[in-house]
DSSP file (Angstrom, degrees, kcal/mol; ACC not computed):
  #  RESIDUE AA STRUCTURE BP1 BP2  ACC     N-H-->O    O-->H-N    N-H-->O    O-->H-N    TCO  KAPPA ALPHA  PHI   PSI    X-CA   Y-CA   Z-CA
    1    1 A X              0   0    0      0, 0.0     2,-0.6     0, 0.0    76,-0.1   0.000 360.0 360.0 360.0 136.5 -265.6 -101.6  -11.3
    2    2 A X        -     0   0    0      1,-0.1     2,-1.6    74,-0.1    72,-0.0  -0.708 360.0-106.5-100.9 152.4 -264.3  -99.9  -14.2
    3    3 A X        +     0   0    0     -2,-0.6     3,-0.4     1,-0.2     4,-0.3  -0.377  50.3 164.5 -59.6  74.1 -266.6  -97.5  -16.4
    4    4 A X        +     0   0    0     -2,-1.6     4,-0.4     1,-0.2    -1,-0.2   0.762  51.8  90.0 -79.4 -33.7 -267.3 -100.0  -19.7
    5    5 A X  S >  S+     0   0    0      1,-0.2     3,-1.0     2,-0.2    -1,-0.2   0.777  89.8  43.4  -6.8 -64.9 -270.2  -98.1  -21.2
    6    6 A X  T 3  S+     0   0    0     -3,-0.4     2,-0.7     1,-0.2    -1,-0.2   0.975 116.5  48.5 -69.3 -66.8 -267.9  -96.0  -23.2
    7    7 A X  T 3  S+     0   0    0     -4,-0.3     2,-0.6     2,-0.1    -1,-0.2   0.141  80.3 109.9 -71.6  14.0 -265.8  -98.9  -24.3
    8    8 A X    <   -     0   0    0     -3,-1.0     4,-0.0    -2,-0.7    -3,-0.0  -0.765  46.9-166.1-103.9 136.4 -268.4 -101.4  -25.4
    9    9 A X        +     0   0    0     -2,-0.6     2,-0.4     2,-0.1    -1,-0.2   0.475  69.7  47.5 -95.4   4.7 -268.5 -102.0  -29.1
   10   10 A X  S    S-     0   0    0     26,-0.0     2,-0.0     0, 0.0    26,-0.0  -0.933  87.6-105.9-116.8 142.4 -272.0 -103.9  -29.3
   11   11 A X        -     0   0    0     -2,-0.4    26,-0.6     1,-0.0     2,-0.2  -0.496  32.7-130.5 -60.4 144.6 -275.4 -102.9  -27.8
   12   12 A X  E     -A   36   0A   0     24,-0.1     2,-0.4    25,-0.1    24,-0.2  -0.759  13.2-151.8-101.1 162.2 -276.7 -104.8  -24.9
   13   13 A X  E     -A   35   0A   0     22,-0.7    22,-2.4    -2,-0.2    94,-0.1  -0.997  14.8-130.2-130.5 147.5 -279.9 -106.2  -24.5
   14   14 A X  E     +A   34   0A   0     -2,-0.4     2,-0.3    20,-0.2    20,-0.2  -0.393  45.1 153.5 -82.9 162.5 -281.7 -106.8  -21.4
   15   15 A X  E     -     0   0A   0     18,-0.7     2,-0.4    17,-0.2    91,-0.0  -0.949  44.8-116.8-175.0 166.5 -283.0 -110.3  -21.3
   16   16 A X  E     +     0   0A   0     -2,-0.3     2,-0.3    15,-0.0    17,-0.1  -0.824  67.1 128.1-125.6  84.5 -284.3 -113.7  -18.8
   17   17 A X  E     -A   32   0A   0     15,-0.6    15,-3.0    -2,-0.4     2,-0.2  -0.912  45.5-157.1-139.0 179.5 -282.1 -115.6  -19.7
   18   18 A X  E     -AB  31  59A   0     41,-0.6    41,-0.9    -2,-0.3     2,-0.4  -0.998   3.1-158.3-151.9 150.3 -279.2 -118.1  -17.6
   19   19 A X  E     -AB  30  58A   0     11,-1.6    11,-1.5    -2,-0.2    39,-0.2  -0.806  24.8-116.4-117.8 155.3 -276.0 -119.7  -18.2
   20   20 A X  E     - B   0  57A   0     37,-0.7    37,-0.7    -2,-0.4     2,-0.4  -0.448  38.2-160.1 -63.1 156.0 -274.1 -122.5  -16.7
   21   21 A X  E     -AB  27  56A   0      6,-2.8     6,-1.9    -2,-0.2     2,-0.4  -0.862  20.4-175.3-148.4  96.9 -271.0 -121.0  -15.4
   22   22 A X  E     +AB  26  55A   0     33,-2.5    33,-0.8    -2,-0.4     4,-0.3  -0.948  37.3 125.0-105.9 147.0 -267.4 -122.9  -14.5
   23   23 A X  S    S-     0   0    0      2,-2.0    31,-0.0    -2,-0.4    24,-0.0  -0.326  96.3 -35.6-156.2-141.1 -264.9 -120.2  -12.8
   24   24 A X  S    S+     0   0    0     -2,-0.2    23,-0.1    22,-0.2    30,-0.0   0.955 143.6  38.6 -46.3 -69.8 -263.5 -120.9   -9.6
   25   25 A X  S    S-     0   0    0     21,-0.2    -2,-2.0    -3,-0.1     2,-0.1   0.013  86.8-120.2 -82.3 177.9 -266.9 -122.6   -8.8
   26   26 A X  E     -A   22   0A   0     -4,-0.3    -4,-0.3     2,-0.0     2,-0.2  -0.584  40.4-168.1-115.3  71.4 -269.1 -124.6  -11.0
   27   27 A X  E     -A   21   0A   0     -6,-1.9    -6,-2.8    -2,-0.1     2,-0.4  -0.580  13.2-153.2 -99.8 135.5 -272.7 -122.8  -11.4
   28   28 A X  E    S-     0   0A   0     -8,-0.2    -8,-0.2     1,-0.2     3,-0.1  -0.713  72.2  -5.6 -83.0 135.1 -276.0 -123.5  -12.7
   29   29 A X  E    S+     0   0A   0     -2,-0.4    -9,-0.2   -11,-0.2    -1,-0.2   0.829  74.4 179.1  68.3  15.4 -278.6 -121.5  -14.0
   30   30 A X  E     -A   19   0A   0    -11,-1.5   -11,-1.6    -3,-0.3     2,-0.4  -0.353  31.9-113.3 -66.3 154.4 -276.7 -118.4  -13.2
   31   31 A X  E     -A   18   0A   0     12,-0.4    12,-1.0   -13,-0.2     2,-0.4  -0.679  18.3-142.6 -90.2 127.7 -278.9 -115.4  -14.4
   32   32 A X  E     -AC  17  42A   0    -15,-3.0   -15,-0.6    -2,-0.4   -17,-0.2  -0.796   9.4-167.0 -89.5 153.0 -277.8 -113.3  -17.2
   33   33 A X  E    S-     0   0A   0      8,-2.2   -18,-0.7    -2,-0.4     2,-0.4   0.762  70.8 -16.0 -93.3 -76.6 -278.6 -109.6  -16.7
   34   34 A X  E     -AC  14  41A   0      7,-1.5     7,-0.7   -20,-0.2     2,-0.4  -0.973  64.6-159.7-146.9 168.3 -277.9 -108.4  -20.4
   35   35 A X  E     +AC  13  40A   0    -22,-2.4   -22,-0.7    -2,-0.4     2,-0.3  -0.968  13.4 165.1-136.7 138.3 -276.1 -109.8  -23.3
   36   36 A X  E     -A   12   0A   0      3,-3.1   -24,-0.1    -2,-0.4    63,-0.0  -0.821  57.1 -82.8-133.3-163.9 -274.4 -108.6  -26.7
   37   37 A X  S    S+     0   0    0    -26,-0.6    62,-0.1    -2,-0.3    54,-0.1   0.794 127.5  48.8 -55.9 -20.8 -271.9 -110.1  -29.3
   38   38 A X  S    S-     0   0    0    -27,-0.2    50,-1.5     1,-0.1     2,-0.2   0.828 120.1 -37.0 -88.4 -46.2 -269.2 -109.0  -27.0
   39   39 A X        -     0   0    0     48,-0.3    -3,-3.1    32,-0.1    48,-0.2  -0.631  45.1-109.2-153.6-165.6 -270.1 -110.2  -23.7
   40   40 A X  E     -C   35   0A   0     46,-0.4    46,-1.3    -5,-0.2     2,-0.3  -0.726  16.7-145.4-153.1 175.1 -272.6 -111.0  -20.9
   41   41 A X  E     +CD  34  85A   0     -7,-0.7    -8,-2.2    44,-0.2    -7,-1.5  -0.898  40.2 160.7-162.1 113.0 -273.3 -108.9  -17.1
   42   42 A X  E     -CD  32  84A   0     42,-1.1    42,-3.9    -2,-0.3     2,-0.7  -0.955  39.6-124.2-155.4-171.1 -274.3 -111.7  -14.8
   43   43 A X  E     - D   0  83A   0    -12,-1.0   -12,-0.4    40,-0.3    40,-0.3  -0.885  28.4-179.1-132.6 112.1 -274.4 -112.3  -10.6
   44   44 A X        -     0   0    0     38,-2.3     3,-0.3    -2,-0.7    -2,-0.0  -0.697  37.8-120.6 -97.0 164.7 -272.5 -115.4   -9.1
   45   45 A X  S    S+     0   0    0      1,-0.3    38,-0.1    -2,-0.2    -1,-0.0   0.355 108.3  27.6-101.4  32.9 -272.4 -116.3   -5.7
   46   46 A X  S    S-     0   0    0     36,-0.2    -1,-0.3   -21,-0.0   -21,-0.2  -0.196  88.9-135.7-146.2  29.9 -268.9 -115.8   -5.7
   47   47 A X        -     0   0    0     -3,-0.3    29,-0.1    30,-0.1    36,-0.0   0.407  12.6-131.2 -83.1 172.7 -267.2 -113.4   -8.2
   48   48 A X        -     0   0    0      1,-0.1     2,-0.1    27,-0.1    -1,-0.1  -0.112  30.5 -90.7 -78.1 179.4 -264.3 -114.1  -10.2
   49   49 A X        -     0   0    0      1,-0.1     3,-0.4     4,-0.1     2,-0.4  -0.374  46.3 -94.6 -80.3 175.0 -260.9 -111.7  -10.6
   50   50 A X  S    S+     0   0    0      1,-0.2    24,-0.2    24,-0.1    -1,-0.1  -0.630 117.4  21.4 -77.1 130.4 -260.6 -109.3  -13.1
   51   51 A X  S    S+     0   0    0     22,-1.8    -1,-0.2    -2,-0.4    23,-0.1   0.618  88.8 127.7  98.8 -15.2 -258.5 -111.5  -16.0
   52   52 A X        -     0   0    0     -3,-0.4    21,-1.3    21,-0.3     2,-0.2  -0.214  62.1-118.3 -93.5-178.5 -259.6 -115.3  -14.8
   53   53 A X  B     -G   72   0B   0     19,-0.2     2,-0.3    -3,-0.1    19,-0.3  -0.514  28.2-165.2 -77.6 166.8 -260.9 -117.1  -17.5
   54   54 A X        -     0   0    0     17,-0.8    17,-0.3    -2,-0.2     2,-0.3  -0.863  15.0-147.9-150.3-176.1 -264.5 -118.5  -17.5
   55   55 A X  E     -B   22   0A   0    -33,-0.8   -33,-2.5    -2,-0.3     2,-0.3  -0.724  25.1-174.4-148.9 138.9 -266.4 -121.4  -19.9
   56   56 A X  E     -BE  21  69A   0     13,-1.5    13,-1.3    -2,-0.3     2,-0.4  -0.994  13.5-160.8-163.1 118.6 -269.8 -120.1  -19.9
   57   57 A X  E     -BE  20  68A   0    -37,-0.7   -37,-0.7    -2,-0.3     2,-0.5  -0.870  18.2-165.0-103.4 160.2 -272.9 -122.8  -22.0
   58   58 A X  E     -BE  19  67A   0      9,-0.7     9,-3.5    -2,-0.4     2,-0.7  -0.985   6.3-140.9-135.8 144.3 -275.4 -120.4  -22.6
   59   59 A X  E     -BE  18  66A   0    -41,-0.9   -41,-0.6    -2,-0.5     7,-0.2  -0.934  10.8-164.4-129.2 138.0 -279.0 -122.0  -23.5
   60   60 A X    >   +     0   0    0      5,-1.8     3,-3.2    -2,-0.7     4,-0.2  -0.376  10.4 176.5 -68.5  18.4 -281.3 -120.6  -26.1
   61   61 A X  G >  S+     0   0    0      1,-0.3     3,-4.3     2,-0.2    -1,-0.2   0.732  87.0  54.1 -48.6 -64.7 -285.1 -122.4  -25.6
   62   62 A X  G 3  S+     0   0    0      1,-0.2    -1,-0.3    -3,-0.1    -3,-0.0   0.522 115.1  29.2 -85.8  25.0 -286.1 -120.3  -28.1
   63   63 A X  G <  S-     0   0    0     -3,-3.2    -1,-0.2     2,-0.3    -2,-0.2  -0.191 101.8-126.1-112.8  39.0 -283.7 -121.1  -30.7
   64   64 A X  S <  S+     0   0    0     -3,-4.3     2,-0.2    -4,-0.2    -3,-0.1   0.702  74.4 134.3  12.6  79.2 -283.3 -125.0  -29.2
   65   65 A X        -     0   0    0     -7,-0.1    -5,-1.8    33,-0.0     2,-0.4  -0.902  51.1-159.5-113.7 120.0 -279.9 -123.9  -29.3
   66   66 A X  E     -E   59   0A   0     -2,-0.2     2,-0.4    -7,-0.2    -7,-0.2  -0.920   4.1-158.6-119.4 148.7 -276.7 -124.0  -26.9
   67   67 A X  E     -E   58   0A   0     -9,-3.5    -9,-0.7    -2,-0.4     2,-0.3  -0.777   7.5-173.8 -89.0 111.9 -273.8 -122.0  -26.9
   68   68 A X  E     +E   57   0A   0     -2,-0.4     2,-0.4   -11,-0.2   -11,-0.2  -0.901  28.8 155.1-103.5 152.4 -270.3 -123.2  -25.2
   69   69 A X  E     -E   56   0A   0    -13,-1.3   -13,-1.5    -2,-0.3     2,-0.3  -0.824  38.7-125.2-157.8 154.1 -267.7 -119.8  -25.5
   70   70 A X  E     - H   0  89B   0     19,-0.6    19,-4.4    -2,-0.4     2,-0.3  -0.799  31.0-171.2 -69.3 141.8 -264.9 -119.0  -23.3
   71   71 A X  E     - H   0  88B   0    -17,-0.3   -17,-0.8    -2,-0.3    17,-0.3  -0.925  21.6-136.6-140.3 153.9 -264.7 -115.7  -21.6
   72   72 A X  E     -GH  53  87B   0     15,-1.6    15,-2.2    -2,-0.3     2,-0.7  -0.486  38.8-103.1 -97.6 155.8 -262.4 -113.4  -19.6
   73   73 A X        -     0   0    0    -21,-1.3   -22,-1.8    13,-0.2   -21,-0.3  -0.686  36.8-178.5 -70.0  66.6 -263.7 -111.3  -16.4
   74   74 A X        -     0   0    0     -2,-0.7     2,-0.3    11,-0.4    12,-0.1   0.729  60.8 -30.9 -53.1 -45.6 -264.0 -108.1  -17.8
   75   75 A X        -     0   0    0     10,-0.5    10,-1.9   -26,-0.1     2,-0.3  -0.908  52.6-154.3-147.0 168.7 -265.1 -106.5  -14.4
   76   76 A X  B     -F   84   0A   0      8,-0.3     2,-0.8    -2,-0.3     8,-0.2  -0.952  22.5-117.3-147.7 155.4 -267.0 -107.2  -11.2
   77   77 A X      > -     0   0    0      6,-1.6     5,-0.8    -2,-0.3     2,-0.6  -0.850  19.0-171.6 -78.7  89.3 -269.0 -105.0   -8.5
   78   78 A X  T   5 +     0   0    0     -2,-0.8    -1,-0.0     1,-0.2     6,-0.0  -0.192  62.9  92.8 -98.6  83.8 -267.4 -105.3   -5.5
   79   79 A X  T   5S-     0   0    0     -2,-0.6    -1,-0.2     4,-0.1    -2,-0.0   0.225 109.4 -82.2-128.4   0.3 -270.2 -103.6   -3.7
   80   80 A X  T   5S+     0   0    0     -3,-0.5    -2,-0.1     3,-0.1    -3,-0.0   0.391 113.2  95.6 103.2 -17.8 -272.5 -106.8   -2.5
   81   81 A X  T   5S-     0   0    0     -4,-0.1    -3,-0.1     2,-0.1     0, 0.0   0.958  75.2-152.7 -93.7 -28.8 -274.1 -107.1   -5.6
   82   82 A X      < +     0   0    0     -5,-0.8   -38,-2.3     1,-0.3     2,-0.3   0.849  36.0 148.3  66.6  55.9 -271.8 -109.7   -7.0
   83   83 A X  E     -D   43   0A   0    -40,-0.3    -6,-1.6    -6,-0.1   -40,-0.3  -0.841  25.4-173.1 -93.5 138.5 -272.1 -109.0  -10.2
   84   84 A X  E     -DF  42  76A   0    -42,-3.9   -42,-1.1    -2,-0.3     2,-0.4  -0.699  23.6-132.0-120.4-179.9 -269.0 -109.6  -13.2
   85   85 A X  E     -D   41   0A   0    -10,-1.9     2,-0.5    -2,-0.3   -10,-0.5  -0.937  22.2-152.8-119.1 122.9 -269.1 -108.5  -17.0
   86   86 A X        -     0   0    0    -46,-1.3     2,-0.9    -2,-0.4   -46,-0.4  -0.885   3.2-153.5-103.5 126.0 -267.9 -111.5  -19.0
   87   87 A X  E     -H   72   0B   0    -15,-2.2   -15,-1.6    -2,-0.5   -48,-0.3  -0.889  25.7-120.4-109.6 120.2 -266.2 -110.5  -22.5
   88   88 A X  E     -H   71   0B   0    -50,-1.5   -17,-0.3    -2,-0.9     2,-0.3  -0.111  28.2-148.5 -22.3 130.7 -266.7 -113.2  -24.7
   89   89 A X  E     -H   70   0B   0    -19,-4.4   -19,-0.6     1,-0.2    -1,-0.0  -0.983  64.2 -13.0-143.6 152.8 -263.2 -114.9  -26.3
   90   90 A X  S    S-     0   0    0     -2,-0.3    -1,-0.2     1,-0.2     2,-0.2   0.777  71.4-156.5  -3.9  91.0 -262.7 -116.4  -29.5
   91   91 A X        -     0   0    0      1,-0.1    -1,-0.2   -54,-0.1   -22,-0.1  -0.389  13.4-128.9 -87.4 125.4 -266.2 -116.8  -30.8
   92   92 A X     >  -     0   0    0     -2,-0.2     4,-1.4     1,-0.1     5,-0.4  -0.195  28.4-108.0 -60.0 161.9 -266.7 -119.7  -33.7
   93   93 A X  H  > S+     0   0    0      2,-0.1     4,-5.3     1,-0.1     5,-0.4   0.968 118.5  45.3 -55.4 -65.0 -268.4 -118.7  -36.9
   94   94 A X  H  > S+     0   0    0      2,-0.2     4,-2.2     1,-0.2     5,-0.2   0.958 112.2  46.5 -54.6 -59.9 -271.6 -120.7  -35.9
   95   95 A X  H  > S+     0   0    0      1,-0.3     4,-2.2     2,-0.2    -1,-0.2   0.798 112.2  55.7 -83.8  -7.9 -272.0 -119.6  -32.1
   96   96 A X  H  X S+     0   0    0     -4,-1.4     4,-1.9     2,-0.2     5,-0.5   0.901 115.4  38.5 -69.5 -52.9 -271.4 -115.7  -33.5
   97   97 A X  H  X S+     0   0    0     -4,-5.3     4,-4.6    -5,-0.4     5,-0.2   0.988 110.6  56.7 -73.1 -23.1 -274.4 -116.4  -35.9
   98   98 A X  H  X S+     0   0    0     -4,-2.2     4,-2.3    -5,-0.4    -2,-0.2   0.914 116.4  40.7 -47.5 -49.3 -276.3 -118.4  -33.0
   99   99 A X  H  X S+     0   0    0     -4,-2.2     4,-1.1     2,-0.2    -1,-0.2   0.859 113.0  49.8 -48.9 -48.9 -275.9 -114.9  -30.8
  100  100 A X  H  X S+     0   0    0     -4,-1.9     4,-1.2     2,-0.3    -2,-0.2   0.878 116.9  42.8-110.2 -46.4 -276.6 -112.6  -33.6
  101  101 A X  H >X S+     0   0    0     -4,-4.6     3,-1.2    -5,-0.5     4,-0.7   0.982 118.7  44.9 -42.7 -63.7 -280.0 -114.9  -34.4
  102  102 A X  H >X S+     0   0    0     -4,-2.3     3,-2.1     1,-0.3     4,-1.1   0.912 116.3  44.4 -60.1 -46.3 -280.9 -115.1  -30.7
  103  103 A X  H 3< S+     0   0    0     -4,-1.1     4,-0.4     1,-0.3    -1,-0.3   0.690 108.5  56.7 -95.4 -17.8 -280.1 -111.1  -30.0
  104  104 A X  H << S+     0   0    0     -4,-1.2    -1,-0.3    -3,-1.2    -2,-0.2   0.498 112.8  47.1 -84.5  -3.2 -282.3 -109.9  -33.8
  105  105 A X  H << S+     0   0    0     -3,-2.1    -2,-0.2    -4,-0.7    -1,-0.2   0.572 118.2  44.1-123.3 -18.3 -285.6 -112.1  -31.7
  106  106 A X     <        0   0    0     -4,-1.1    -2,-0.2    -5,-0.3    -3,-0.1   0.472 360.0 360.0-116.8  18.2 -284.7 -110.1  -28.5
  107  107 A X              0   0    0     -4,-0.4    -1,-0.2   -94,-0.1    -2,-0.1  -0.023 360.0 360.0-126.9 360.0 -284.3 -106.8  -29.6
């Protein structure tokens, strides 16, 4: 895993929230960890490469809102915990303000 801290250009926020996940695999209900504008930190039972590509819906309850985005692998843990970092990849106008809404209510 590489050291992203330094490189991240949004705040994260911790949060219970879970995304549908297609990779390799197809996953439900995977659990996000934390989220920003940039990305997401969440645990498959599987992880992806560094670089793969990802389609990631993310659901909102409490803005009855879902998100569809493509993402890259940014990193993964390979330590057991089987976690990745997802960076978010060309984000529409609407699902950027859908994030920005959802992340001002969780903040």
């Amino acid at each position: 895993m590489t050291n992203t801290a330094d490189q991240r250009k949004h705040p994260r926020y911790e949060l219970e929230a879970f995304v549908d996940y297609t990779g390799r695999e197809f996953l439900l209900n995977r659990r996000i960890y934390d989220i920003s504008l940039g990305g997401l930190r969440l645990q498959t039972s599987e992880v992806e490469e560094v670089g793969r590509e990802v389609d990631l819906v993310i659901s909102f309850p409490d803005l009855d809102a879902v998100i569809e985005l493509k993402g890259e692998v940014a990193w993964k843990k390979d330590d057991g915990s089987r976690e990745m970092g997802i960076r978010f990849k060309n984000v529409g106008i609407k699902e950027h303000r859908l994030l920005q809404e959802y992340l001002k209510r969780v903040s």
